[in-house]
C-alpha positions as MATLAB code, in Angstrom:
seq = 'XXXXXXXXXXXXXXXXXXXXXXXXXXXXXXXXXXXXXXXXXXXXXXXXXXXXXXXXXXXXXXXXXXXXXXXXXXXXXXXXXXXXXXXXXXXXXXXXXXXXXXXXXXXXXXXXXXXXXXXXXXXXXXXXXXXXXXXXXXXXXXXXXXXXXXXXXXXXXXXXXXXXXXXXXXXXXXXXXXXXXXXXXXXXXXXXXXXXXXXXXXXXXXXXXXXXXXXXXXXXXXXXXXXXXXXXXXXXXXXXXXXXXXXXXXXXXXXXXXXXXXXXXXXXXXXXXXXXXXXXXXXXXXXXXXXXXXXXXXXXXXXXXXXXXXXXXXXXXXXXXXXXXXXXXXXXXXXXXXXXXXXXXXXXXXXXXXXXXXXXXXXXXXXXXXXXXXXXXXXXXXXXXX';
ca = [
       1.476  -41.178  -69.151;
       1.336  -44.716  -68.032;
       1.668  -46.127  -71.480;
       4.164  -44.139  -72.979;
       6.535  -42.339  -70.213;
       7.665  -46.335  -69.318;
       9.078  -46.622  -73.144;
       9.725  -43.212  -74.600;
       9.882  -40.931  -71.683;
       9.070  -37.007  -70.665;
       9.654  -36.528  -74.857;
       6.841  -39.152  -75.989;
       4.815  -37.671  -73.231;
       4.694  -34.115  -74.208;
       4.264  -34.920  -77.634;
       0.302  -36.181  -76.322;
       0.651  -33.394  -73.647;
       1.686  -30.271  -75.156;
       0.552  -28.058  -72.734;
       2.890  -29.356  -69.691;
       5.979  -28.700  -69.123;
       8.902  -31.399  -69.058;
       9.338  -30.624  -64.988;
       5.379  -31.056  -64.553;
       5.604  -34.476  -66.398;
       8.454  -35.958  -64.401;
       7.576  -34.618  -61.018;
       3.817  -36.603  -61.691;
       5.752  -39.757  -63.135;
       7.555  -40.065  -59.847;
       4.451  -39.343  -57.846;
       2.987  -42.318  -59.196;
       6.073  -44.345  -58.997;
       6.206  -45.047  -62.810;
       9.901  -45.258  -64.558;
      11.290  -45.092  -68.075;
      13.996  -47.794  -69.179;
      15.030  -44.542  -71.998;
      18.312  -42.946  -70.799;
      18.976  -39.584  -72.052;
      22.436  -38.207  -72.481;
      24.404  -36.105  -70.615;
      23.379  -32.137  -70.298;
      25.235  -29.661  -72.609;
      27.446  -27.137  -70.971;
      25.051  -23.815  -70.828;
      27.703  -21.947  -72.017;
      28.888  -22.700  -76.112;
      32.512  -22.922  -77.489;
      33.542  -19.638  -77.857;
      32.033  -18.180  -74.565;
      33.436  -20.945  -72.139;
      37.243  -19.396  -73.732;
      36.282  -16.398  -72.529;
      34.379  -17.592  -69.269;
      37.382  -19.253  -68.587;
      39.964  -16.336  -68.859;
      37.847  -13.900  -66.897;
      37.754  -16.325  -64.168;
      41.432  -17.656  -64.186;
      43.333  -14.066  -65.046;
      40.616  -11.361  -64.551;
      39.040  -13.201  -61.672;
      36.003  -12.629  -61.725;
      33.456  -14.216  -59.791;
      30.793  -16.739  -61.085;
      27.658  -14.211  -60.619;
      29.568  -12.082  -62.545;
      30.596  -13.873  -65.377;
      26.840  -15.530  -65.244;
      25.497  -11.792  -65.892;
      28.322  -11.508  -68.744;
      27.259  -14.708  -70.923;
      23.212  -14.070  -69.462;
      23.503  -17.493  -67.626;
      22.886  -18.272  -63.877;
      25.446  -18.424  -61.981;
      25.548  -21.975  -60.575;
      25.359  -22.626  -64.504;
      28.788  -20.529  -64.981;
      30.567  -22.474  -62.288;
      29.671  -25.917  -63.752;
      31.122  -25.061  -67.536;
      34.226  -23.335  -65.970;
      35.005  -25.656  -63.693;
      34.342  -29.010  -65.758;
      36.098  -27.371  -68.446;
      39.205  -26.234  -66.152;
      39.052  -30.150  -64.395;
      41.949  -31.769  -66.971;
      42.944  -28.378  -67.927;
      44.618  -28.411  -64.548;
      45.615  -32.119  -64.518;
      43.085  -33.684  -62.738;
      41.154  -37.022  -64.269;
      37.271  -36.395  -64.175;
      35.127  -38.948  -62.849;
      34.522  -41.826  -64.837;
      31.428  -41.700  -67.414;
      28.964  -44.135  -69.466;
      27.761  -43.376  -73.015;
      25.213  -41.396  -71.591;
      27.305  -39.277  -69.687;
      26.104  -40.845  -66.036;
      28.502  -41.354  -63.303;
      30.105  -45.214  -63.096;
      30.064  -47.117  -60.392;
      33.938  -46.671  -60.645;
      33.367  -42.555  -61.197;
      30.451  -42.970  -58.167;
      32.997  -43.957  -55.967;
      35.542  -41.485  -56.490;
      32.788  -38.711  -56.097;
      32.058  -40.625  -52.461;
      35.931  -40.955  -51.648;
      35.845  -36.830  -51.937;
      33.121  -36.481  -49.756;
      34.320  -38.471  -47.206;
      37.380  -36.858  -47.021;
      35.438  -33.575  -46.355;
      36.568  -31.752  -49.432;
      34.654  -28.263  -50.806;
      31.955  -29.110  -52.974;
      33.931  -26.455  -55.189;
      37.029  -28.816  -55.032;
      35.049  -31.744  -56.057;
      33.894  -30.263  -58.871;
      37.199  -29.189  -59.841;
      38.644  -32.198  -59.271;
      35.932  -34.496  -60.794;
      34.807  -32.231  -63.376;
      31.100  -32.524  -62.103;
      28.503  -30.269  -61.370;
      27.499  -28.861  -58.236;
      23.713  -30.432  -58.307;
      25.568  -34.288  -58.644;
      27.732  -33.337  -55.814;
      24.721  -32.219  -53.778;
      22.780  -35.339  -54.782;
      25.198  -37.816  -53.935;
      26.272  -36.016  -50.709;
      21.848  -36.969  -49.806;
      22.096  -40.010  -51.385;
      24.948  -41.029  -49.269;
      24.319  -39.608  -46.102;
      20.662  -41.326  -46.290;
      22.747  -44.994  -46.819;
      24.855  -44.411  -44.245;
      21.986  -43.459  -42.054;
      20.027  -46.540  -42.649;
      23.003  -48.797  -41.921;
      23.991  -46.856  -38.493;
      27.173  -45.055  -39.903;
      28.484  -41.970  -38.965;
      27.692  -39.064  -41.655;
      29.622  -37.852  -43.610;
      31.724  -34.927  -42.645;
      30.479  -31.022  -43.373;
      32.201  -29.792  -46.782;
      35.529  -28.481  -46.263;
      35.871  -30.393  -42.454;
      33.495  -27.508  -41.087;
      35.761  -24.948  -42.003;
      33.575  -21.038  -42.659;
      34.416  -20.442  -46.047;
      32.883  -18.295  -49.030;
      29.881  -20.422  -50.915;
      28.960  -22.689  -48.007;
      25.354  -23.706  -46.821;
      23.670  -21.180  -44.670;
      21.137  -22.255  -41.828;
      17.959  -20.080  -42.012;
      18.811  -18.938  -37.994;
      22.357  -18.080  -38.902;
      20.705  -16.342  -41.760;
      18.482  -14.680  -39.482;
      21.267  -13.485  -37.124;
      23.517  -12.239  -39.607;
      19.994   -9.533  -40.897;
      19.440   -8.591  -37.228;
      23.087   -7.479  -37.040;
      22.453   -5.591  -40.227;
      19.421   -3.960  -38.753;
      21.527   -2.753  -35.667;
      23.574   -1.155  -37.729;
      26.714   -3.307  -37.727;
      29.005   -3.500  -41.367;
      29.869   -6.376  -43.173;
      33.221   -7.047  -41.458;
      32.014   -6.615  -38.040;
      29.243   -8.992  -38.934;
      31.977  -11.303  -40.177;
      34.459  -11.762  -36.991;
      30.861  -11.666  -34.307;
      29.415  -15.110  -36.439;
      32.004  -16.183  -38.466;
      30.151  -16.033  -41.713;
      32.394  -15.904  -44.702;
      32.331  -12.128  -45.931;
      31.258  -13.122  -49.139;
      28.106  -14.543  -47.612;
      27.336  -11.984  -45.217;
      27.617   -9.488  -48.467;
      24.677  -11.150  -50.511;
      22.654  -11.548  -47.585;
      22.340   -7.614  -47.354;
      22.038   -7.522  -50.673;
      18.857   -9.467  -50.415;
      17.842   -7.782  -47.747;
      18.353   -4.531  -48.970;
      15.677   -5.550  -51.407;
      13.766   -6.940  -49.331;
      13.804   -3.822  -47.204;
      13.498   -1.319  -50.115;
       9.922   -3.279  -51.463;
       8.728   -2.107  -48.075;
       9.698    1.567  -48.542;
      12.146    0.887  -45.395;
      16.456    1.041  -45.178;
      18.848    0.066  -43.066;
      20.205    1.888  -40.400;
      22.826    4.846  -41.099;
      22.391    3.868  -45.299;
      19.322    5.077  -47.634;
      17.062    3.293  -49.763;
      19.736    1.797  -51.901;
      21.738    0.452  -49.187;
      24.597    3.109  -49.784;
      25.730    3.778  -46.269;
      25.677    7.643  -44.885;
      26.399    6.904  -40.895;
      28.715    4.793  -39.978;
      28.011    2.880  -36.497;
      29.999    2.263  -33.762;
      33.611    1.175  -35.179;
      37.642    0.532  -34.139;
      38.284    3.477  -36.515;
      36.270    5.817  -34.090;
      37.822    7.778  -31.488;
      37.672    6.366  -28.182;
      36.074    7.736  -24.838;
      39.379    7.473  -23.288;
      40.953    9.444  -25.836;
      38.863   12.105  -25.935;
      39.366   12.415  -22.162;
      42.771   12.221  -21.932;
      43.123   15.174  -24.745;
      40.679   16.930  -22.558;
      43.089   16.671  -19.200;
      46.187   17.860  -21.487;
      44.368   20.486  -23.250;
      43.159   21.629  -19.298;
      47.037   21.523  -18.530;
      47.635   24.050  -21.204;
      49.507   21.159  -23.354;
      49.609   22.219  -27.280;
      47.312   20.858  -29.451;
      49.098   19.538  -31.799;
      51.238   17.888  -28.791;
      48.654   16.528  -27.337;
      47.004   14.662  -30.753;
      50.233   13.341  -30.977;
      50.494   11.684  -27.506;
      46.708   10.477  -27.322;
      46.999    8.827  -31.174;
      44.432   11.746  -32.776;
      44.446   13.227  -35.606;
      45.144   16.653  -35.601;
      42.135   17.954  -37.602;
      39.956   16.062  -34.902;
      41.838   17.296  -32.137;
      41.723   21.232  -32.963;
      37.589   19.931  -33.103;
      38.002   18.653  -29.623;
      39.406   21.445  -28.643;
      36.478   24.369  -30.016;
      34.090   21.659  -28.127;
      35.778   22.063  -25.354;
      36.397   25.875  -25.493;
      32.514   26.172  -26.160;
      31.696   23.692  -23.447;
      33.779   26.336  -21.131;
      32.245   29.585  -22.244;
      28.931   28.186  -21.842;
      29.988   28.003  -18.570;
      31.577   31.463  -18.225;
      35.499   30.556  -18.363;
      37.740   30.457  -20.736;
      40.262   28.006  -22.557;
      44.078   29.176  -20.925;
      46.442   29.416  -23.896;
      48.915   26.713  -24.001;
      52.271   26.557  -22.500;
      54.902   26.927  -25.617;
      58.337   24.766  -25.157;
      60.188   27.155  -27.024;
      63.333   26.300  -29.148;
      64.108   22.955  -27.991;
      66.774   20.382  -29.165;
      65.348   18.230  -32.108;
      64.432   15.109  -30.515;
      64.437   15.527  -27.011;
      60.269   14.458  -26.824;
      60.773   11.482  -29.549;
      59.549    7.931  -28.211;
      60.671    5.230  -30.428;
      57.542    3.416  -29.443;
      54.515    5.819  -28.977;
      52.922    7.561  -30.535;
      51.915    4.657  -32.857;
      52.552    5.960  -36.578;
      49.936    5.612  -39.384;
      46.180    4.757  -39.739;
      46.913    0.764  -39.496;
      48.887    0.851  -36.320;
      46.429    3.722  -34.898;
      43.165    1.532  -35.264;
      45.070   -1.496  -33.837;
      45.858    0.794  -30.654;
      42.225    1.860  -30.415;
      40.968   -1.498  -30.649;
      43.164   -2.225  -27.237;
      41.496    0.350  -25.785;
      38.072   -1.745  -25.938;
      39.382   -3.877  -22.969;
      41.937   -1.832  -21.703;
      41.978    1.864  -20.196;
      44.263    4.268  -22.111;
      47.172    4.348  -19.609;
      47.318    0.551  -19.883;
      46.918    0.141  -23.443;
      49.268    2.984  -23.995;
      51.974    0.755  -21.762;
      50.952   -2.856  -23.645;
      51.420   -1.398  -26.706;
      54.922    0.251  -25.911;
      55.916   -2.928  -24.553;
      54.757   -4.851  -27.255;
      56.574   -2.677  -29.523;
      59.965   -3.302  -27.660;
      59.510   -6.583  -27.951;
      58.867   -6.539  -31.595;
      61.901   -4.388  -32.526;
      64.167   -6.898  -29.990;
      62.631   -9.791  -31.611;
      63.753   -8.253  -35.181;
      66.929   -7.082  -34.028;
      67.920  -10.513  -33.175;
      66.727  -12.510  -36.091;
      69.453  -13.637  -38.678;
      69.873  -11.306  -41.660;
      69.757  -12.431  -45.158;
      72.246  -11.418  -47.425;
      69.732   -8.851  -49.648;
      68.724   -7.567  -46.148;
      72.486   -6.918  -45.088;
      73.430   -5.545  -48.714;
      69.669   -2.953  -47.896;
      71.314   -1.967  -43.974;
      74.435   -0.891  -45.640;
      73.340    1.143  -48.226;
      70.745    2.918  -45.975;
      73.728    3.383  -43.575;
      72.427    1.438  -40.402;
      75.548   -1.228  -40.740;
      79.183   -0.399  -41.244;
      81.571   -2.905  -43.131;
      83.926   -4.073  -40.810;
      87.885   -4.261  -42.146;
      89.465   -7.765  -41.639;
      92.696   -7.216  -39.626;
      95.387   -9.223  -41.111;
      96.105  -12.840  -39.946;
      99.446  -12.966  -39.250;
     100.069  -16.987  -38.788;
      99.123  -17.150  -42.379;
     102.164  -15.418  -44.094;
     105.305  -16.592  -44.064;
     108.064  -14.779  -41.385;
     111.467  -13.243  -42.463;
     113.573  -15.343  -39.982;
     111.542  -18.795  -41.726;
     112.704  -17.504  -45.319;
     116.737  -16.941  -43.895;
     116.549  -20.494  -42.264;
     115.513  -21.885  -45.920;
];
């Protein structure tokens, strides 16, 4: 190795050393601090011609993720991402970072490549912008923060200006938090807005751990062996404590069903549930369930509140998440009043024209007739003085 790696490099090497391998040969070459004056040129892209076309139209119209198209072409996926996005850098306008003959970095393209990371861009951006591959901006980002060190600068900032976003590093104790919320049974979202992991992230850590957990015969909790969830845990969606009490006190009063769902934001297939619980829970007990109280034939309208109950499955989650902090009778009031001031807030903004043209033709705005301006036509007794 020490008399031909210095002139020929890991090739001359492994033609005298077949049997290792071109990362054993290096690795040992810098262990005993000997270098080649050969430079080698730049990488190939790892995927050819006619399958970085199509890499790049899955990702740009189809948009499909980098894993994804990696499985497609039978590349990894940080592999993927480098082709696309060198091959999308002056697709898109951008100027890539100056090269040699070789295909290494200038001190002119160096420099733009440190420029980026000082300015805290995404190492995704970078690479878009520079047409470079992830590894280079990885190296320089060490190389550079290890310069800066030794002359007492201030690091460089975290990519994207510490922003959570999809594809960033991962600490091995956030890493560890986000898999013991998974093993209490928390989803992917909740696990999202509690550590403020990018969902992305949080996703292919279960997947791993799923794995991980399925090697030892074991699952997670509420989902089998493949990780397909059965049980959902403890969620906004669910119905709340309060609710459930609150049907209970109306149902008691002899209030209808269907009534009561309406005013405690239930469904009415859960409520007429409720309601055999609650006649069961009473015959266990000897008595019975009282029949409710009919209104009769009523005028249409009479019982409407334009602000409760809330309508649809959106607006119905969003009331039961109040109801983590708040008891029913108060969240039931904030979200009334919060509703008010919505619909003053809306009546009072400024139209557009489409928006005006939409209120007429549904019939919630009237056309108004100009009266006639009377200063602007001439009089009788100015046309007998001419």
């Amino acid at each position: 190795m020490r008399e031909h790696y210095p002139e020929g490099g890991v090739e001359a090497v492994r033609q005298h050393l077949p049997h290792r391998s071109w990362h054993s040969i290096h690795v040992k070459a810098h262990r005993l601090s000997i270098h080649s004056t050969r430079k080698n040129g730049c990488k190939a892209s790892a995927l050819p011609t006619e399958h970085l076309e199509e890499a790049i139209r899955l990702r740009e119209e189809e948009r499909w993720s980098f894993k994804r198209i990696g499985e497609r072409f039978g590349v990894a996926e940080a592999s993927a991402c480098n082709a696309v996005l060198i091959a999308l850098c002056p697709r898109k306008g951008f100027t890539p970072a100056q090269r040699d003959q070789y295909g290494r970095l200038t001190p002119e393209g160096l420099e733009r490549v440190r420029y980026a990371l000082k300015k805290g861009l995404k190492g995704v951006d970078i690479q878009l912008r520079l047409g470079v591959s992830a590894a280079c901006v990885a190296e320089q980002r060490r190389v550079y923060n290890r310069d800066l060190a030794e002359r007492g600068k201030a690091l460089l900032p975290p990519p994207g200006g510490g922003i959570r976003y999809s594809g960033v590093k991962v600490s091995r104790e956030q890493r560890a938090e986000v898999e013991a919320l998974y093993l209490q049974g928390l989803g992917v979202l909740k696990i999202e807005t509690r550590t403020g992991i990018a969902k992305t992230t949080c996703t292919r850590i279960r997947a791993k751990l799923v794995k991980r957990l399925k090697r030892k015969g074991q699952c997670l909790p509420g989902c089998d062996i493949n990780g397909v969830r059965h049980a959902q845990a403890h969620s906004f969606r669910h119905i709340h404590a309060s609710q459930i009490e609150a049907l209970r006190t109306m149902l008691l009063a002899r209030v209808p069903v269907q009534r009561a769902a309406r005013l405690c934001a239930i469904g009415h297939c859960s409520a007429i549930r409720l309601r055999d619980e609650l006649a069961a829970e009473l015959a266990a007990k000897g008595e019975e369930l009282r029949p409710p109280i009919l209104p009769g034939r009523v005028k249409q309208g009479v019982y409407v509140d334009p602000f409760w109950p809330p309508q649809g499955t959106v607006q119905i989650y969003a009331f039961r998440q109040l109801l983590e902090d708040l008891p029913f009778e108060e969240a039931k009031a904030r979200w009334r009043r919060d509703r008010a001031a919505e619909r003053k807030a809306e009546a009072a903004r400024p139209k557009t024209f489409e928006e005006q043209l939409a209120l007429v033709a549904t019939g919630k705005a009237k056309l108004a007739t100009v009266a006639p301006r009377a200063h602007l036509e001439p009089t009788i007794a100015k046309g007998l003085q001419a």
